[in-house]
C-alpha positions, 0 to 999 in steps of 0.5 A: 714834204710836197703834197706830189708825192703821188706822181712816180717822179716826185716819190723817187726823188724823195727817195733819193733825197732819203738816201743821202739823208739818212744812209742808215735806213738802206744799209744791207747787212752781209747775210740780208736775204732782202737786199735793197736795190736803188739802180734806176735799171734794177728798179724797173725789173722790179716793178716789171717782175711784181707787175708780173706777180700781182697779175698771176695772184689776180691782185688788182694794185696797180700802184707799182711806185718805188719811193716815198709814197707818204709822209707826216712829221708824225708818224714818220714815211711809208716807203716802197723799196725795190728789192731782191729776194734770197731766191734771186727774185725782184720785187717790192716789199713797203716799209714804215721808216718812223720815229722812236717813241717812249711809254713810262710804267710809273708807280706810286707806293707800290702800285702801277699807275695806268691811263684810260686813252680813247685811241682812234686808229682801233676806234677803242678805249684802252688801259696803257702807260704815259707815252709819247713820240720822240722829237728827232734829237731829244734824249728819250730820258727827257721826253719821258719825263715830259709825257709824264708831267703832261699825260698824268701831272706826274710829281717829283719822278724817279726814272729808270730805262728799260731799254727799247723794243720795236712794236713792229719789226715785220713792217715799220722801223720805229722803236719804243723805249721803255721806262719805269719811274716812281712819282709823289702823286699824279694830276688830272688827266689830259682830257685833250688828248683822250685821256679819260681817267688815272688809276691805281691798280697793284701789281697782281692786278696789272699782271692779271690785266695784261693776261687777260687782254685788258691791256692790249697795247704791244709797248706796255705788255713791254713794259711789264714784261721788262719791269717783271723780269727786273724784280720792279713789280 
C-alpha cells in the first residue's frame, strides 16, 4: 500500500477499498455488541465521541483516524474501526486483520522435535515448532510441510491437522493451524532465520517444559494441548 497512509484521507480510503475486498471482515453478526459503523456521518460522531473520552481519561492520543492506518504483505493490516457499543455509545476500537499461519509439532520415534528460535519481537531465544505464514490461497497442509522441509530438513513427513486456534482473538484476526507429523530424521538448522539448534525431547519432558514456562509460545502450547487430548503423545 502507498506509504500516505498517515493522512486521515488516504487510510479511509484504503478502508473502503477493504470493504469491497474482503467483505467478510465487516460482517456484524445479529447478537454483536460492537457493531461496525462505515457511514461517512457515524464515523465522525465516533471520533467526536472518543475525542471526548480520551480527553476525560486525560489520554494524550491525538490520532483519531478510522481506516487502515498500517499495512505489510507480512503481518497483515492494523485497522481502526469506528463503532457502537452495546450501550448505544460510539467510539473506536483498532484491530489486526493478518494472515493465517501454521505451527507442525513433529516427531521422531516417539520423541517430539522442538527448534531453538531467536525471536525478535521479545528480543528472547525460545523453544517452538516449525512454523511459518500462510500465503493467501495456499492449502495449510502444503505450506506445513514446506516449513518443515525448510525450518529442520525434515524427511519423508506424515502429517495430520489439528485444527486451528486463534493466538489473539481480543486484538488480531489471524488464525493458526496446527499439525502434528512423523518424520525419518531432520537436517540443519536454519541459521538465516534464527534457528539455533534442533532437539529431541520425549513427550514427558515437552509436557514438563510447556508446564514450567519453557515453551512460551501460545501456538505450540496449542499444539501440545491438541495432540494431548488425541492420544499422540
Amino acid at each position: 500500500m502507498s506509504d500516505k497512509l498517515g493522512s486521515s484521507a488516504a487510510s479511509l480510503a484504503h478502508y473502503r477499498l477493504l470493504q469491497k475486498q474482503r467483505p467478510d471482515c465487516f460482517r456484524d453478526p445479529d447478537d454483536s455488541p460492537v457493531a461496525i459503523l462505515t457511514n461517512d456521518d457515524d464515523i465522525a460522531a465516533a471520533q467526536h465521541q472518543e475525542d471526548a473520552r480520551r480527553k476525560q481519561h486525560n489520554l494524550s492520543f491525538p490520532d483519531l483516524r478510522v481506516g487502515v492506518l498500517a499495512a505489510d504483505p507480512y503481518l497483515g493490516m492494523l485497522t481502526r474501526d469506528a463503532v457502537r457499543f452495546a450501550d448505544g455509545s460510539l467510539g473506536v476500537y483498532n484491530r489486526h486483520i493478518g494472515e493465517a499461519g501454521c505451527v507442525i509439532m513433529p516427531m521422531i520415534a516417539g520423541s517430539v522435535v522442538l527448534i531453538r528460535i531467536f525471536r525478535h519481537a521479545t528480543r528472547e531465544w525460545a523453544w517452538e515448532f516449525p512454523g511459518g505464514r500462510i500465503s493467501p490461497g495456499e492449502d495449510p497442509t502444503t505450506t506445513a510441510l514446506h516449513e518443515m522441509e525448510e525450518e529442520i530438513g525434515a524427511i519423508d513427513p506424515v502429517i495430520q491437522t489439528l485444527g486451528n486456534v486463534y493466538p489473539y482473538p481480543a486484538f488480531s484476526s489471524a488464525s493458526i493451524h496446527l499439525f502434528a507429523a512423523t518424520i525419518a530424521q531432520v537436517g540443519t538448522p536454519q541459521i538465516a532465520e534464527g534457528i539455533a539448534a534442533i532437539e529431541t525431547v520425549s513427550p514427558v519432558r515437552l509436557i514438563e517444559m510447556a508446564d514450567n514456562g519453557d515453551i512460551k509460545d501460545a501456538a505450540a502450547l496449542a499444539c501440545i494441548l491438541k495432540a494431548r487430548l488425541r492420544g499422540i503423545i
